[in-house]
N, C-alpha and C positions, 0 to 999 in steps of 0.2 A: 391907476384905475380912474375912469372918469364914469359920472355917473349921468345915467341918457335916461332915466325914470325917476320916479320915487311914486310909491303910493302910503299912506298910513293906513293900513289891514286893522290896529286896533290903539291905543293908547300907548301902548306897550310896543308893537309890531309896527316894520315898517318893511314893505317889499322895495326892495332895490333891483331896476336894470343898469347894468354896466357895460363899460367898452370892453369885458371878459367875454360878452355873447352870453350871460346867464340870468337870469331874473333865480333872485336868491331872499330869505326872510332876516331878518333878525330883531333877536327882541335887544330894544337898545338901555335894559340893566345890562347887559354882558358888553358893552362898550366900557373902554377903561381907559381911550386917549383922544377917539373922536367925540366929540359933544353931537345929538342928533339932530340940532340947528345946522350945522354945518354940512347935514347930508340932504344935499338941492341939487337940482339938475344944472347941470354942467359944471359939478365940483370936481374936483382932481387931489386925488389922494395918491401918495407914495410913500416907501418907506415900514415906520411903524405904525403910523395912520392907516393905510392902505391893510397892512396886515391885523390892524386893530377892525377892521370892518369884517375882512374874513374872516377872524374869530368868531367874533361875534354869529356871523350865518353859522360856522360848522357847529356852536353851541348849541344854538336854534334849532339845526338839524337833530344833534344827539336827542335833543328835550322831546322833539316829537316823536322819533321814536319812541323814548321811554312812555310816554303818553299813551301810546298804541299801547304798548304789551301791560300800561295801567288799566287800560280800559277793558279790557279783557278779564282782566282779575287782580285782588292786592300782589304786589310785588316788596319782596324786601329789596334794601340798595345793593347788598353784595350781590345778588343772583342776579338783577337785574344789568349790574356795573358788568358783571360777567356776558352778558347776554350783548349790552351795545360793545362789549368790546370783540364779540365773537362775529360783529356785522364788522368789524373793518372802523368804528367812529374811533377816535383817538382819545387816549386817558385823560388829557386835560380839557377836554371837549363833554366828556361824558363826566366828569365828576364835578364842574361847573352847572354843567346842564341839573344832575342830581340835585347840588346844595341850592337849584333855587326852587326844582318840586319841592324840596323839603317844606323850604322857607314859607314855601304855598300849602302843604298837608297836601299835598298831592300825593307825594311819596311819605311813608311815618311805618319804621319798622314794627313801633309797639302795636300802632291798629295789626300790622301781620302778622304779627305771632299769635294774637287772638284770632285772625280771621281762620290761620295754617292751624291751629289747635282743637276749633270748633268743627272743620272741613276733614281735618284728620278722624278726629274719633268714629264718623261714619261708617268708615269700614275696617280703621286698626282699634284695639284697645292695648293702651301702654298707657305702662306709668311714670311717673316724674322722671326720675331718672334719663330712663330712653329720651320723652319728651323734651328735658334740657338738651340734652345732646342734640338730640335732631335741631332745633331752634339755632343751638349755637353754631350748628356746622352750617347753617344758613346768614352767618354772619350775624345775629343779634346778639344785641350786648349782652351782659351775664346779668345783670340788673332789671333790664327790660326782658329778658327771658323769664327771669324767676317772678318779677309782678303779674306776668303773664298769665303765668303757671298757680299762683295763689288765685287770678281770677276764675280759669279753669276749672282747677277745683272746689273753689268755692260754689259750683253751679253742677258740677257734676263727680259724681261720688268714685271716690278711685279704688273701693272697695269691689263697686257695680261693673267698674271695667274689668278688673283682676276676677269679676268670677264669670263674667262674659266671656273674658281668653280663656279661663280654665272649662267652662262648659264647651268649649269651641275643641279643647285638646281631648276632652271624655268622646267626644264623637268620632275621633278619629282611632278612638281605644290606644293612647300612647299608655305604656307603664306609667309608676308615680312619678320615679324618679327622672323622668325624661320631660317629664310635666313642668314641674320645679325649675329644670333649665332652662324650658323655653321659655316662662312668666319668668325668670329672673331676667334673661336676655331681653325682655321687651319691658326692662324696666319696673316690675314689679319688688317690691321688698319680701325678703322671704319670711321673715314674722305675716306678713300679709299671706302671704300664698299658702303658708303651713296651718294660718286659721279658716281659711276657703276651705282648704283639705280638709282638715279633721272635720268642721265644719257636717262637712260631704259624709264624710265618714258615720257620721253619728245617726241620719237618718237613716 
């Protein structure tokens, strides 16, 4: 590879044209053999120099990606790591690219299980239970799911969601006991569900 450009885009970013025919980015953290002094016009790289610059871009690339589908909304890393790897970027390209959103709070699981917990309750009500599960099956930790889940509820009453889904099941007129199964399946406690009931019952 010889190199017929250089431009510096940002501190961090340098756009490189090559004897490849491509004008390509890369941020020069994700270099680990070339030093970015040594990327000038009419340098000559081969080998694992040469391969150490192409890393570097395909990382570049993954990061911007992930960028996009940040911008759009919190993303956690497993759906998202799932998501660059469903465009064709390669694992060690996209989980580079990840560990340094992270590094930046670009990317941060814990803000998303608050953001996915608060966006959720709009139109489901579930209780802990469900809600861990759902969190974890989105790859967050068990730790940062259940701090989550203390914030959650500390601000919203899991009493007020279990009797939301139970007025939600009286309008469709299920029986009792068909009630019971769905507020347990969506995570509710049945000591919880059984005091909503009688609850109901008594007026």
């Amino acid at each position: 590879m010889v190199i017929y450009g250089t431009e510096q885009v940002s501190p961090e970013v340098i756009k490189i044209n090559s004897s490849a025919g491509l004008a390509f980015f890369i941020r020069i953290s994700y270099l680990n053999v070339v030093s970015p002094e040594e990327i000038v016009l009419n340098a000559e790289f081969e080998g694992r120099e040469e391969q150490d610059i192409i890393d570097a871009g395909m990382c570049y690339a993954a990061e911007m990606k992930a960028v996009e589908y940040l911008a759009r909304a919190e993303q956690c890393r497993f759906r998202l790591t799932q998501k660059l790897l469903q465009k064709k970027y390669e694992k060690q390209y996209v989980f580079r690219a990840l560990d340094y959103l992270e590094r930046k709070n670009y990317l941060n699981d814990a803000r998303f299980a608050e953001f996915w917990l608060n966006s959720r309750k709009i139109n489901h009500s579930e209780g802990r239970t469900k809600l861990l599960a759902e969190l974890l099956s989105r790859g967050i930790a068990k730790d940062l799911a259940q701090t989550a889940l203390e914030n959650f509820f500390n601000q919203n009453s899991e009493y007020d969601l279990c009797r939301r889904d139970y007025e939600k099941c009286l309008r469709t007129k299920k029986d009792p006991d068909k009630i019971v199964r769905i507020l347990i399946s969506h995570g509710f406690q049945y000591p919880l569900i059984k005091k909503i009931m009688s609850e109901d019952s008594e007026d």
